[in-house]
C-alpha positions as CSV (number, residue, x, y, z in Angstrom):
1,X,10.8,-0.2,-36.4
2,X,10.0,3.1,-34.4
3,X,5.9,2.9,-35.8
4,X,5.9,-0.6,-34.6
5,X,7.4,0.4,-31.3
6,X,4.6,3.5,-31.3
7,X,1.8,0.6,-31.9
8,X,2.9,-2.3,-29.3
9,X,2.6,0.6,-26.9
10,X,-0.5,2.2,-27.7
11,X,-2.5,-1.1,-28.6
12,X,-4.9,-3.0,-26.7
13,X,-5.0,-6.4,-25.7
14,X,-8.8,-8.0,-27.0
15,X,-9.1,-10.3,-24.0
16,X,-12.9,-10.6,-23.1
17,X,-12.6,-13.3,-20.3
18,X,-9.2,-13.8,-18.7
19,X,-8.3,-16.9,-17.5
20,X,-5.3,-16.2,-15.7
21,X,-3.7,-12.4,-14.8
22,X,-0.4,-12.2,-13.1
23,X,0.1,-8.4,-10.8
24,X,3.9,-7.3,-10.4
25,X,3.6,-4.6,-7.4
26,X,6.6,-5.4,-5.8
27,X,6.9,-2.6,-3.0
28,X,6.5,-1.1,-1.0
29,X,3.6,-1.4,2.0
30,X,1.0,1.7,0.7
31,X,1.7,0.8,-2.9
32,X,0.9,-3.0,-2.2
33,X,-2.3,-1.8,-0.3
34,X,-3.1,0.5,-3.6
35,X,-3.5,-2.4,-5.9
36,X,-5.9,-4.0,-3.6
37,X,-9.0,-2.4,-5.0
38,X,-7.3,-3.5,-8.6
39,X,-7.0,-6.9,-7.7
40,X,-10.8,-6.6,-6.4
41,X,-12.2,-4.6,-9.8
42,X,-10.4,-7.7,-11.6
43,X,-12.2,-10.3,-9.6
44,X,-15.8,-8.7,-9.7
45,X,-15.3,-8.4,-13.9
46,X,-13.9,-11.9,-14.0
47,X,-14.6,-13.8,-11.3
48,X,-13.8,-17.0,-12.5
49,X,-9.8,-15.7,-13.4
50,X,-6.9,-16.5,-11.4
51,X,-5.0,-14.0,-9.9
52,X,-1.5,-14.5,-9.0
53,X,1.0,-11.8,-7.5
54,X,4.6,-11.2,-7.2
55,X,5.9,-9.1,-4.3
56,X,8.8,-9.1,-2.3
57,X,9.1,-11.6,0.7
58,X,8.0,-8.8,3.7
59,X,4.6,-8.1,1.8
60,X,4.1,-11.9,1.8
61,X,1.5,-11.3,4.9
62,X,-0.1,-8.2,3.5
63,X,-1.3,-9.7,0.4
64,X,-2.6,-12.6,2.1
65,X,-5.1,-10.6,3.6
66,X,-6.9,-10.3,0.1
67,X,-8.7,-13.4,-0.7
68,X,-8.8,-12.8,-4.3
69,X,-5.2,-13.8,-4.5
70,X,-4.8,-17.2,-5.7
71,X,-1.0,-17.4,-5.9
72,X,1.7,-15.4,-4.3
73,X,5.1,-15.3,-5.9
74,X,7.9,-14.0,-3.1
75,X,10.6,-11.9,-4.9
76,X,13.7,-11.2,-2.2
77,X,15.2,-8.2,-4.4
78,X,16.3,-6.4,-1.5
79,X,18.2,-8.9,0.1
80,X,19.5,-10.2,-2.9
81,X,21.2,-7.2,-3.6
82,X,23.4,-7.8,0.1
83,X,24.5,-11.3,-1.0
84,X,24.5,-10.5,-4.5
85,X,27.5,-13.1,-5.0
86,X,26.5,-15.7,-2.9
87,X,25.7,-19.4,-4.1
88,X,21.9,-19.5,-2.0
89,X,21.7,-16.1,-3.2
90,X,21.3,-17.2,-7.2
91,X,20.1,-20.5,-6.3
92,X,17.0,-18.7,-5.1
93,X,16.8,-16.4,-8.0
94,X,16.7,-19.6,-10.3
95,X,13.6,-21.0,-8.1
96,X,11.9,-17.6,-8.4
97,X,12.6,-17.7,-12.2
98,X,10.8,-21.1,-12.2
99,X,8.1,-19.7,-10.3
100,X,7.0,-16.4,-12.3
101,X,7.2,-19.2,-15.3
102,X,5.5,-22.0,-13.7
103,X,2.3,-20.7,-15.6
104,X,0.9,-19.2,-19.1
105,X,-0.7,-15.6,-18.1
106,X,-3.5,-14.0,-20.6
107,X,-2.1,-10.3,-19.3
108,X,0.9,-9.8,-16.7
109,X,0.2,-5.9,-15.3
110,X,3.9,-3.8,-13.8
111,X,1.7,-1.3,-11.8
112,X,5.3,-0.6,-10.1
113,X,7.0,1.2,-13.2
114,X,10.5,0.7,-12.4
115,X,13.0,-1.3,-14.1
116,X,13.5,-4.0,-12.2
117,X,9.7,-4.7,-12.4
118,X,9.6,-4.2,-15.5
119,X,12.3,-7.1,-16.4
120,X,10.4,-9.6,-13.6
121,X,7.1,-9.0,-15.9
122,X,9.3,-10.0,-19.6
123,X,10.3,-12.8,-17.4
124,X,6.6,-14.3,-17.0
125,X,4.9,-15.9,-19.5
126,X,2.3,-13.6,-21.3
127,X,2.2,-10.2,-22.9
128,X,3.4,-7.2,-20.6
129,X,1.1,-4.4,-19.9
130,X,2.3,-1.0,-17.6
131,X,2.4,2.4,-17.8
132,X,3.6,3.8,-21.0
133,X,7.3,5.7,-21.4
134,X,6.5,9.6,-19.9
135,X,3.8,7.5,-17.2
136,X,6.4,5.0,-15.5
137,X,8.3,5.9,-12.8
138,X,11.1,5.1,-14.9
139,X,11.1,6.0,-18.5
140,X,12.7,2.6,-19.7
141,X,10.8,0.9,-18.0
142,X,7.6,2.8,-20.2
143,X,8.8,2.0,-23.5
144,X,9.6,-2.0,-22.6
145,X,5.9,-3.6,-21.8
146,X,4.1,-5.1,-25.0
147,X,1.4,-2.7,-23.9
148,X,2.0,0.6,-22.6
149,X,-1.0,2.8,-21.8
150,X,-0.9,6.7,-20.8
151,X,-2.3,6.8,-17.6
152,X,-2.4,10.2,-16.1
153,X,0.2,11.0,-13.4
154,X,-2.0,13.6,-11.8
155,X,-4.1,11.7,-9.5
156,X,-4.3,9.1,-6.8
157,X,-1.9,6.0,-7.3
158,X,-4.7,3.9,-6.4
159,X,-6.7,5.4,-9.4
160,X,-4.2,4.9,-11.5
161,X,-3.4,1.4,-10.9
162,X,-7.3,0.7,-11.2
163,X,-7.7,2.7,-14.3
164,X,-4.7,0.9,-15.6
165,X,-6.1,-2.8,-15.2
166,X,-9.4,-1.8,-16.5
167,X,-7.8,-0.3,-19.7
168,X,-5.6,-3.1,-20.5
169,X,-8.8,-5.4,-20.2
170,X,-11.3,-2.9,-21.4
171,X,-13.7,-2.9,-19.0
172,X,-15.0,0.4,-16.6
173,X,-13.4,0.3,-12.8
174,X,-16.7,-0.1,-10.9
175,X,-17.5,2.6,-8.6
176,X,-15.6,3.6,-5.4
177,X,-12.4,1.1,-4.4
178,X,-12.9,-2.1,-2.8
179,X,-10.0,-3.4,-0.9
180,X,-11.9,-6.7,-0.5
181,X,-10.7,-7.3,3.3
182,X,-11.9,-8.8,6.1
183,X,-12.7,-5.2,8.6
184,X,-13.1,-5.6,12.4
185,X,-17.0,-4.8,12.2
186,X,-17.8,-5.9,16.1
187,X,-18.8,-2.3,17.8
188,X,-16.7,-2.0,21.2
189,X,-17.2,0.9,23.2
190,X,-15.1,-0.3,25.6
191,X,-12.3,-0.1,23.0
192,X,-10.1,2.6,23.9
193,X,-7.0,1.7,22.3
194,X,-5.3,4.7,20.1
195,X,-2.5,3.4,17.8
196,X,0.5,5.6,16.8
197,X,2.4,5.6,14.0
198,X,5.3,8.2,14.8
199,X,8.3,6.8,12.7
200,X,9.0,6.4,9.4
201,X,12.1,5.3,6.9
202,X,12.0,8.7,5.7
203,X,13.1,11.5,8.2
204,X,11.4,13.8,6.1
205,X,8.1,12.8,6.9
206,X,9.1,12.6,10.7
207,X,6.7,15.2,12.8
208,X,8.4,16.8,15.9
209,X,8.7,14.3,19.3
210,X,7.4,17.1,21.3
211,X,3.9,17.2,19.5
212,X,3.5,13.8,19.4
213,X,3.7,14.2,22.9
214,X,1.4,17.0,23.5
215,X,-1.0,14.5,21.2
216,X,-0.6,11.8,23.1
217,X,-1.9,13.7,26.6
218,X,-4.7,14.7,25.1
219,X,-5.8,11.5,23.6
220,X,-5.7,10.2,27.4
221,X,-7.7,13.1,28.6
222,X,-9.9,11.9,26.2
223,X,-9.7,8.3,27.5
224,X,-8.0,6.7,24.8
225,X,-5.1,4.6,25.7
226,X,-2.1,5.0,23.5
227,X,-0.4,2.0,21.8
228,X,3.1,2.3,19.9
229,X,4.3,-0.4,17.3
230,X,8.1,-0.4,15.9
231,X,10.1,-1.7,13.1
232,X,13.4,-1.0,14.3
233,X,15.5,0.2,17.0
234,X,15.2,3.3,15.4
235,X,11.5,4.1,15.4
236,X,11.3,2.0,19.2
237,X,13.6,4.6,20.2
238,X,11.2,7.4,19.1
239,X,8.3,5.9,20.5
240,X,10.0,5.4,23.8
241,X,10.5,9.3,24.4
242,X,7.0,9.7,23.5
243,X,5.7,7.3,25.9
244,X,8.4,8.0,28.8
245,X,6.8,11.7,29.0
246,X,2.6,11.1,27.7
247,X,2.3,7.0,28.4
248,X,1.2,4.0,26.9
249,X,2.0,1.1,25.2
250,X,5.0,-0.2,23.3
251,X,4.1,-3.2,21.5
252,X,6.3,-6.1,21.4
253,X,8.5,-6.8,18.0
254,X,5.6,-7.7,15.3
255,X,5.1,-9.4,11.8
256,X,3.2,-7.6,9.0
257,X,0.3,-9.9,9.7
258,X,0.5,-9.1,13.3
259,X,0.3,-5.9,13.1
260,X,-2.6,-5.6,10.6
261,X,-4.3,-7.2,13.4
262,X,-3.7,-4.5,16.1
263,X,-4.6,-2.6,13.7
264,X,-8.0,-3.8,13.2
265,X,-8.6,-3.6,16.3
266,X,-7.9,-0.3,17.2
267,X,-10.6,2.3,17.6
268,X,-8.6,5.1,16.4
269,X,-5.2,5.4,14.4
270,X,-3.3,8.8,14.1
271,X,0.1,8.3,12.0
272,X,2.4,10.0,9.7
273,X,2.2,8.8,5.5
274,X,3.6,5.5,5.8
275,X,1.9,2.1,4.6
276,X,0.0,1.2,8.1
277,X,-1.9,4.5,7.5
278,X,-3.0,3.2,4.3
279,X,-3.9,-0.1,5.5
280,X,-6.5,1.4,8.2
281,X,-8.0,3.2,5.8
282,X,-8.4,0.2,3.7
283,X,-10.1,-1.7,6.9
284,X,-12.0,1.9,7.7
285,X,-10.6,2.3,11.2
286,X,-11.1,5.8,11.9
287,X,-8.1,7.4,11.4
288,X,-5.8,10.8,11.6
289,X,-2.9,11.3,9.0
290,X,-0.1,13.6,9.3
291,X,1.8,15.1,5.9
292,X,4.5,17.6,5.5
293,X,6.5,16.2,2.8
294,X,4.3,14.6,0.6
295,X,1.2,15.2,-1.2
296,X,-1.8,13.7,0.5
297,X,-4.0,14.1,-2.9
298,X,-2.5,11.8,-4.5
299,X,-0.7,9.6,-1.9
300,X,-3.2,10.5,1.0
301,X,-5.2,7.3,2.5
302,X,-8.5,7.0,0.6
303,X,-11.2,4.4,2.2
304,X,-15.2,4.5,3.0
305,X,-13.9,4.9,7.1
306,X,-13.3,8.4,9.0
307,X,-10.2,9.8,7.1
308,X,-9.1,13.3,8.8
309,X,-6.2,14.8,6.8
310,X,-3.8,17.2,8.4
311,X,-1.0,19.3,7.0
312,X,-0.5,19.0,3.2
313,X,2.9,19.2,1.0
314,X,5.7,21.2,2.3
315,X,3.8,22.1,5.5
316,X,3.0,20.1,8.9
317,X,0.3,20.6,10.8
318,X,0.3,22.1,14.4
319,X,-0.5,19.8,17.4
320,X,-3.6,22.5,17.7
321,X,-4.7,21.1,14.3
322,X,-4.2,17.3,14.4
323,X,-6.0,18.2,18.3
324,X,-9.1,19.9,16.4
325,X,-9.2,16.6,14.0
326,X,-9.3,14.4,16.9
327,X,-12.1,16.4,18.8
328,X,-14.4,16.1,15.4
329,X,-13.5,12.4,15.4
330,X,-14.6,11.5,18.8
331,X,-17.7,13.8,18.1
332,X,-18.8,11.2,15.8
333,X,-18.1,8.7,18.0
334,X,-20.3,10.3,20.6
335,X,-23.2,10.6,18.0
336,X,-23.3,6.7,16.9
């Protein structure tokens, strides 16, 4: 029993021309964005395969925005979990059971490594592939795919989750990521709009109000004009004392898809290491990021755009510093 358990999880699947691929990434926003150059490497390899995705309902927007997504399975975990005992509650689950079965999948790939993806992927119909037990997030979740590969944990997610795919369907990732979305090309001068991302669900990645003020000043001096966006009355709250004291713009209450649209269109975007960093990276808007509690090696945004990294794992950057990334940033604009 345990040497057919060691060869499920160290075997390969021999499919040379997928028809069909199913992509469990269920959470949350940087992690979707992560398995966009995946979902791209996929495509270019096999273009004529369908690729369908199951996410939970508020990523519904983001992974819209790649057009290599045939099919988008909504998962409502989270909310589930309030109602857990309530009639709509498992009459949902039951129509999202149909849905992850509706179809026959040549490879279903759990770049999410938790257990509760890894029990959506036994759920669809097609062998499991994920990262192995010792490489998941979870170890149980490891030892449970029909395939699970040793993908080292020492790099970028996004190169894992690409290295993953292209191991489970033996082929080489091709060259550097391609998110595969639609960037905001149009050259504006006259764009002067700065977007800041100053809040974040995790008050440990939270950089001190009275920086984010002295930023702010100087990105006006500079002529940019500030914009804030907000997922809660928590993080509006933050951006109001920030804007009370430098200026600028609170935007209104936004969607996902809404706000990947501001940002777009922004000319600059300076933010802490939440998932609307990584998405400007991904549409290579020029952009400042701000870490303290996190490592930006391997969760830091990665894109062909103007990436300035400040501050690295258990230490934030000064307002001097994120001020001296700025300054090389709009040299560069100068020079184009």
């Amino acid at each position: 029993m345990i040497e057919n358990f060691l060869t499920r999880q160290n075997s390969r699947l021999a499919v040379n021309a997928p028809t069909r691929v199913l992509i469990i990434k269920t959470s949350s926003l940087g992690d979707v964005i992560h398995n966009f150059p995946m979902v791209s490497d996929i495509n270019i390899k096999f273009p004529a395969c369908t690729i369908d995705w199951l996410v939970e309902e508020a990523y519904v927007p983001l992974v819209k925005l790649h057009p290599s997504v045939d099919r988008i399975i909504p998962v409502s975990l989270r909310r589930w979990r309030r109602s857990i005992f309530s009639r709509t509650t498992w009459q949902e689950v039951r129509s999202c059971i149909r849905e992850i079965k509706k179809h026959s999948y040549d490879l279903v790939i759990d770049s999410q490594g938790l257990i509760k993806s890894a029990v959506l992927a036994k759920l669809a119909k097609g062998p499991s592939c994920g990262f192995g037990a010792g490489y998941a997030r979870e170890s149980l979740a490891g030892m449970s795919y029909d395939i699970g590969l040793k993908i080292d944990r020492d790099q970028h997610m996004l190169d894992r989750c690409r290295m993953l795919a292209a191991s489970a369907l033996s082929y080489q990732a091709p060259g550097k990521p391609n998110y595969g979305l639609i960037k905001n090309n149009t050259s504006d001068d006259q764009n002067n709009k700065a977007l800041i991302l100053c809040s974040s669900a995790q008050v440990k990645k939270l950089w001190p109000t009275d920086r984010w003020i002295e930023i702010c000043h100087y990105l006006r001096s500079l002529g940019f004009d500030c914009q804030f966006t907000w997922g809660n009355q928590t993080d509006r709250a933050i951006c109001e004392q920030i804007s009370s004291s430098a200026g600028g713009e609170i935007m209104p209450k936004m969607h996902l898809g809404e706000v990947a649209g501001l940002v777009n269109k922004s000319r600059l975007v300076v933010g802490l290491d939440t998932g609307l960093l990584h998405l400007a990276a991904a549409l290579e808007v020029p952009l400042i990021s701000i870490f303290g509690a996190s490592d930006p090696l391997k969760t830091g945004p990665r894109g062909d755009g103007i990436i300035q990294k400040c501050g690295s794992k258990n230490h934030f950057p000064s307002a001097d510093e994120v001020k001296s990334a700025i300054a090389t940033i709009e040299t560069i604009f100068r020079d184009e």
